[in-house]
N, C-alpha and C positions, 0 to 999 in steps of 0.2 A: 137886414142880413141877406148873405148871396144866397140862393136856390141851389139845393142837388140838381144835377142833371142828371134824369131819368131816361128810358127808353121806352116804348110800349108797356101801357097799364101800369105806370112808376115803376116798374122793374130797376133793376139794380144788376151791372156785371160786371165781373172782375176781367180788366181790363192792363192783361201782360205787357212788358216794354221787353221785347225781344232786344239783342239772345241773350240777357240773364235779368234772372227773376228772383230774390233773396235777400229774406228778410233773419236778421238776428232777434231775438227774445227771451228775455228771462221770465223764470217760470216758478209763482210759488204757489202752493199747495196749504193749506190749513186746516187742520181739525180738531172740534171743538167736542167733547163728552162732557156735560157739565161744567165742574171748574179745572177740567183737564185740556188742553191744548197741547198740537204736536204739527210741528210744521218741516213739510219739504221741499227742496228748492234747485232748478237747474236751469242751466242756460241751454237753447235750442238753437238752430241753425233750418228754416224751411227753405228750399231752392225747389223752384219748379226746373221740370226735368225735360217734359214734352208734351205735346196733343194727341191723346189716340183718335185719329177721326169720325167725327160722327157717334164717341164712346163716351170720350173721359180725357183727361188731363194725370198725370202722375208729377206728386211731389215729392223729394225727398228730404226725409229729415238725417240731424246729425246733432248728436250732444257735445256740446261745446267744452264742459268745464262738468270738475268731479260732481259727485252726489252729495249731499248734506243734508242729514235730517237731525233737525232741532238744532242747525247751526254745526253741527258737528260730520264730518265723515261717518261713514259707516265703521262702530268699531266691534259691535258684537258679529263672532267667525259665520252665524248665521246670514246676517242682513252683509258682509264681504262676500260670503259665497253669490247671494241672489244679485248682487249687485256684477259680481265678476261672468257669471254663466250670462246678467242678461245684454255683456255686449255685443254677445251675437247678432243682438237684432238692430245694430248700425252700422253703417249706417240702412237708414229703413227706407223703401219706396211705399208710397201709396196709391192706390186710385182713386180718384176721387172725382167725383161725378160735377158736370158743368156748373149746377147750384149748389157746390161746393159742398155736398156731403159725400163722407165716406164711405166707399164702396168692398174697400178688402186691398190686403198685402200684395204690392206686385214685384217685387223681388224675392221671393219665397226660396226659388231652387238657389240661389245666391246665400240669403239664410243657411239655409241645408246647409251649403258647401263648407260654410264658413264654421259650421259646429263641429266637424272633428277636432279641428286646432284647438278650439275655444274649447273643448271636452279637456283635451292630453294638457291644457298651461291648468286648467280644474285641478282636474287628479293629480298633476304637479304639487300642487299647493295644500290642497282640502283633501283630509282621509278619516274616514269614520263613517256609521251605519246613516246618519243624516245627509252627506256627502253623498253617499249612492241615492239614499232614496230620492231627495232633488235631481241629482241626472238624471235617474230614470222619470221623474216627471215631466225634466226639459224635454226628453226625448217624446214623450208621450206627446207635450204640444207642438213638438217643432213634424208630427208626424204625419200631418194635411194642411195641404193650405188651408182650409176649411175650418181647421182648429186657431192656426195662427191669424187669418181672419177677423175670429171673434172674438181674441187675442186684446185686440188693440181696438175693436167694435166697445170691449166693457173696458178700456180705459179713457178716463175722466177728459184726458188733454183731446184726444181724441174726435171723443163725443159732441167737445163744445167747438172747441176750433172749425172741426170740419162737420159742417151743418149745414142747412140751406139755407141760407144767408143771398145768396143771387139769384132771386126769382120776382116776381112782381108783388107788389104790397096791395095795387088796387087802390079805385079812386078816393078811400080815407085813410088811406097807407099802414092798411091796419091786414093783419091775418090772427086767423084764430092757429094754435099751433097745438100738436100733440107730440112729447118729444118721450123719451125715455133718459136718465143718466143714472152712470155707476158708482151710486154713492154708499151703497147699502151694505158692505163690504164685499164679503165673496159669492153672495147669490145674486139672482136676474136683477138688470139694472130698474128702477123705481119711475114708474110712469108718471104723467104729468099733463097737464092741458092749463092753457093759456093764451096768452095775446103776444105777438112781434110787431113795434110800433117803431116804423122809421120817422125821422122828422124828415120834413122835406125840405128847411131850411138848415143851412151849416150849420156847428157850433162855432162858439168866439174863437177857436184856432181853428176855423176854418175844412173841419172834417163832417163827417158822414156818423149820425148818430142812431142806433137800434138800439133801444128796450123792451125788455123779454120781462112777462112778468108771468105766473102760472101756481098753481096750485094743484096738488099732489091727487092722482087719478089712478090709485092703484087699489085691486082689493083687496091685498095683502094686511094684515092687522099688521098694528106697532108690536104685539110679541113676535108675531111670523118675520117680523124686518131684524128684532133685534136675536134671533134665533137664525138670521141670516139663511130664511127659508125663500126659495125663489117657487112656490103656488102657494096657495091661501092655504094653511092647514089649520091653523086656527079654527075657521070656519066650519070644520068637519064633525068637530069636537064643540064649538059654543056657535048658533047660526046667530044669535047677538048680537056678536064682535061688531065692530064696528072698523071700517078701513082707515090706514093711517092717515093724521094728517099730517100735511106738510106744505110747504110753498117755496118757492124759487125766485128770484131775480138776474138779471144778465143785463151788462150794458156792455156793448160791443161799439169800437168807434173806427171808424174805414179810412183811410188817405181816402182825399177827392180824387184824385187822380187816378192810381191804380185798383182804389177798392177793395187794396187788402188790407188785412187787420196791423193796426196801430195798438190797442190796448184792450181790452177785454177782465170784465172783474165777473166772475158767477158766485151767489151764493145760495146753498139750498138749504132746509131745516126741513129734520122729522124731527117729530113728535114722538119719542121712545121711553117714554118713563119720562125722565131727564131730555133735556133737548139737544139733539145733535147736528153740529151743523157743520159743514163743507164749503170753504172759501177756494176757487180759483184766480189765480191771476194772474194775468200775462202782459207784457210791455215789450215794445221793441225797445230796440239798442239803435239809440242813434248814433252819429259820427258829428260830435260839435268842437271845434278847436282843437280839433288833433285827440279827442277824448271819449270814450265811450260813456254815453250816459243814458240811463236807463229813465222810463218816464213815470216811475214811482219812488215814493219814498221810503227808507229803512229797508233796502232792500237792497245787499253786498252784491257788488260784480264777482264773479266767479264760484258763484253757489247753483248748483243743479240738482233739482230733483226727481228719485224713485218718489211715483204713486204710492205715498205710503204710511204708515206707523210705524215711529221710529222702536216699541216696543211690541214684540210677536205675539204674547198673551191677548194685543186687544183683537188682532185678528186684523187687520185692517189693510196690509199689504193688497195693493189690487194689481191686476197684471200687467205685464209681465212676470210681474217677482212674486206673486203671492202663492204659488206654490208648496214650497216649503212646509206652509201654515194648512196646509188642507187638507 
């Protein structure tokens, strides 16, 4: 089988084909509560935008196609309002740092601008004491870059997509890794340490393969997680407890060529009573025979998803839209 071609210390870079750089992606989301299941699903659009020198790279993103969660639109007036308020935030820039982790929002004052309008078609439509109190949360996030920031820092696509992925693996192409993700619903995203294991030879099509494997490094107990507490409080009260378990998988697959992502599956599990688990995955949109095809199965063209729970009681909306719920 052919060799990746490496740089210094098997480094790995993403390696732009100027002037344009754009990739399509469908995007489904899955969550599991025992023998509960609730899945979201959207199509994406990434374009790299520009180089800030010697900084960062900014990309930006753009939803393609409506929201559907559990296969359906948004039909309760709550999950249409979060869904209507949150298209202020596209299209969205990011920064994003050389080794391709996320840095923070760089269209912010563009954001701003675009929330008055996005407010007056709101209150057009949506009226009632629920309807304010959501705007005045939007307002509240849209009220620092700093907030909107860690906005999209605690959402899922996010976290995993833009990671450090282009740095050197080292002469057994191996790193130890310590990552954080937002799976816990609405409190601090859930730590984790592990291993990032590149092959250094292709897979049978011919791509760039990472496996991410790790186990849950937080000392939050499984009550503090499913009480959606972001410090140990448990602890305070039984010094016993013991911290949750959990573990994670990721297998991310790169074009040889450019080194950008192709497909990407993450799934994590805590341990809360009952087991809960969180599916990611992501596929580009090819262009074969005049036809867009997606590189997974049972997965409808023109379904896009909110991070989320399609029912507000579990609590599970994360942000953007989880507001509402908090």
């Amino acid at each position: 089988m052919e060799q990746v071609e490496f740089t210094d210390h098997n480094a790995l870079k993403l390696l732009l084909k100027p002037p344009h750089f754009k990739r399509s992606y469908g995007v489904v989301y899955t969550y599991t509560s025992g023998s509960k299941e609730d899945t979201v699903k959207f199509d994406l659009d990434v374009t790299y935008v520009k180089t800030i020198i010697d900084r960062s790279r900014v990309f930006k993103l753009e939803r393609t196609s409506p929201v559907y969660v559990n296969d359906i639109a948004p039909d309760l007036v709550a999950d249409q309002l979060a869904y209507e308020c949150g298209k202020v935030f596209y299209p969205l820039q990011l920064e994003i740092g050389f080794d391709g982790s996320y840095m923070g929002v760089f269209n912010y004052q563009e954001i701003l601008s675009r929330w008055k309008d996005t407010r007056s078609s709101v209150e057009e439509y949506f009226k009632g004491e629920t309807t304010e109190k959501y705007l005045q949360l939007m307002e509240l996030s849209l009220s620092s870059k700093e907030k909107m920031d860690l906005i999209f820092r605690d959402e899922l696509f996010c976290a995993v997509f833009f990671s450090p992925v282009y740095r050197a693996y080292g002469e057994n192409f191996l790193l130890e890794t310590h990552s954080t993700f937002p799976i816990g619903g609405r409190c601090a995203p859930v730590r984790f340490k592990g291993t990032a294991e590149v092959n250094p030879l292709l897979n049978a099509a011919g791509h760039i393969e990472i496996q991410y494997t790790g186990e849950a490094d937080d000392e939050r107990t499984a009550g503090d997680l499913k009480e959606e507490q972001s410090f140990p409080i448990e602890r305070l009260i039984n010094q016993d407890a013991s911290s949750v378990k959990g573990d994670y998988t990721i297998r991310l697959v790169l074009e040889k060529e450019t080194r950008s992502i192709r497909s990407l599956v993450g799934r994590w599990r805590l341990e809360l009573g009952e087991v809960q688990e969180t599916e990611l995955k992501i596929f580009e949109w090819l262009e074969e025979e005049g036809q867009q095809q997606m590189l997974q199965e049972n997965v409808r063209k023109g379904m896009v998803f909110l991070d989320g729970n399609h029912e507000p009681k579990e609590k599970k909306i994360t942000n953007p839209f989880k507001f509402l719920w908090d």
